[in-house]
N, C-alpha and C positions, 0 to 999 in steps of 0.2 A: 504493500500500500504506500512507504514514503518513496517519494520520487526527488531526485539531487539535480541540480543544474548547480553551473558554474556563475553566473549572472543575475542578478536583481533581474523576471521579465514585467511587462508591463501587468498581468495580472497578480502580480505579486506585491506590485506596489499600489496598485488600487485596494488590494485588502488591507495593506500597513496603514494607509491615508484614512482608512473607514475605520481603525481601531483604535479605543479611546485607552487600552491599556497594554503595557509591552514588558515584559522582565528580560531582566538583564543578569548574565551570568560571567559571574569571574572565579579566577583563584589564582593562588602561588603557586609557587614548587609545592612548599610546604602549608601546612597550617589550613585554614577554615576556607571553605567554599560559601561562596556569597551570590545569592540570587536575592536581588531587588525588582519590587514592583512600580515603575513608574507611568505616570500620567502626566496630564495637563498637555498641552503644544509644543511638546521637547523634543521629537525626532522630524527628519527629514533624510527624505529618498536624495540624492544626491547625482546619481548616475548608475550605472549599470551593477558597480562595483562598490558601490562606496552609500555609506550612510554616516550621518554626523545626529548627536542628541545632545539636548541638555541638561547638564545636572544641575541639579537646585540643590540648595543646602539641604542638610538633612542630620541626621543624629551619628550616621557615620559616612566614614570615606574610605568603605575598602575597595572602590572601584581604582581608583586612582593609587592606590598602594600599590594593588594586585598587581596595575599593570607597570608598574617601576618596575617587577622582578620578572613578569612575562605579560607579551601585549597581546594573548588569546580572550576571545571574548565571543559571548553565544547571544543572542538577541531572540525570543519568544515572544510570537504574540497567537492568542487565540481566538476564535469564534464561541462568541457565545448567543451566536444569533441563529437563525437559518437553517445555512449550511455547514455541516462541522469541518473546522480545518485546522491545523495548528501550521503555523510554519516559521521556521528558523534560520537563522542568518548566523552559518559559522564565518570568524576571520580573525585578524590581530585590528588592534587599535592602537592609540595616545591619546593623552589626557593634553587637550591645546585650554591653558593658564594663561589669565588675562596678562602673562609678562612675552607670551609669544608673537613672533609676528602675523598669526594668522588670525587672534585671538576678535581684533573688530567686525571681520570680515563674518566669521563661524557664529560670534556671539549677536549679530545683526539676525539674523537669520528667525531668531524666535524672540517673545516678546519674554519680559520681565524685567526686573531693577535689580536692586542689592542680592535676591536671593537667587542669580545666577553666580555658579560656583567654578564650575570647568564646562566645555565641549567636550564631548566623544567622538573622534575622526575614527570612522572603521573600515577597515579596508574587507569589502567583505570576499571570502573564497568558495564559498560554498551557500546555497540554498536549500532546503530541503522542505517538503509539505509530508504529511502526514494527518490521518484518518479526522483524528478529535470524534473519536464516535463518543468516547466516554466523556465530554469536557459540558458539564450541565448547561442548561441555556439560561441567561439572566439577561437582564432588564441593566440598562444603564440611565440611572435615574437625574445625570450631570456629574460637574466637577465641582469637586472642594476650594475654596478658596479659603483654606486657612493655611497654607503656608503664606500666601501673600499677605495676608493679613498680619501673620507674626512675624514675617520681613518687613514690613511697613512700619509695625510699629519698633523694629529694634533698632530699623535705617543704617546708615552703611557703617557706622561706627560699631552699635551692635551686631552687627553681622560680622565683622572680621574680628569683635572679643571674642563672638560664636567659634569660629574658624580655630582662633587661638587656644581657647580651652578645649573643644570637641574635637575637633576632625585633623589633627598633624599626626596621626597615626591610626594602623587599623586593628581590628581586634585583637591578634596577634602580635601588634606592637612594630610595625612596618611601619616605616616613614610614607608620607602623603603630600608631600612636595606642597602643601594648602598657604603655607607661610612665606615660606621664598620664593613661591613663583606668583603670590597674588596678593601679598601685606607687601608693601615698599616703608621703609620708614620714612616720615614725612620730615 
């Protein structure tokens, strides 16, 4: 039942565009595997090969550790509508840090203020779809706006004390590059 191409095709990217939720999968050599559920307007189809998302702050940053020590990374999204389908996007990435020179260009791309944190540049290798007979149907009833709201009210100062006490390391205690590639001292 899964079927692999080497390319993003055009119906592949009509179902990423249609879905309002996508998980993201990392890990290191060693230590803890990390799959995140994220939402809101944070990915885009890019080209054939290539997808770029945004991360928003959040309580961790083992995306960006994970990928200091290896840049593999798996992208899921499913149907929870219709027709069932689940399909996935293997490849390597980088975390592109508002100290990069790509960093205006990637982070224009999607809307938000303070609580954008890094871009995900992925280089993707592989597609694959798969059945989703078992993946329940549900209703999507909208989007949260409470991280924007508690970005809003922390504004860009509280946001990088955020950065400085939570996310310069990951579970395991791997560096996250959050501080030298995106607090400059003033």
């Amino acid at each position: 039942m899964a079927k692999q191409f080497d390319r993003i095709e055009d119906a592949h990217r009509r179902f990423i565009e249609a879905q309002h939720l996508f998980f993201v999968g990392t890990a290191a050599p060693e230590g803890r595997v990390n799959v995140s559920p994220k939402g809101t307007d944070s990915l885009r189809v890019l080209g054939p090969n290539r997808i770029a998302w945004l991360n928003l702050t959040g309580s961790g940053n083992e995306t960006a550790g994970h990928l200091l020590q290896t840049p593999r990374m798996t992208l899921l999204w499913c149907s929870f509508e219709k027709r069932p389908l689940i399909l996935r996007a293997y490849g390597t990435a980088r975390a592109v840090h508002r100290d990069a020179a790509d960093w205006d260009e990637l982070s224009a791309l999607f809307p938000g203020g303070p609580e954008k944190r890094q871009v995900y540049d992925m280089h993707v290798e592989m597609m694959q779809t798969s059945c989703g007979y078992a993946v329940p149907f549900m209703d999507f009833a909208g989007p949260r706006d409470t991280l924007e709201k508690w970005a809003e009210d922390k504004g860009e100062d509280g946001i990088r004390a955020y950065w400085r006490d939570r996310n310069q390391s990951t579970l395991d205690g791997a560096p996250t590059e959050i501080v030298a590639r995106n607090l400059h001292p003033e």
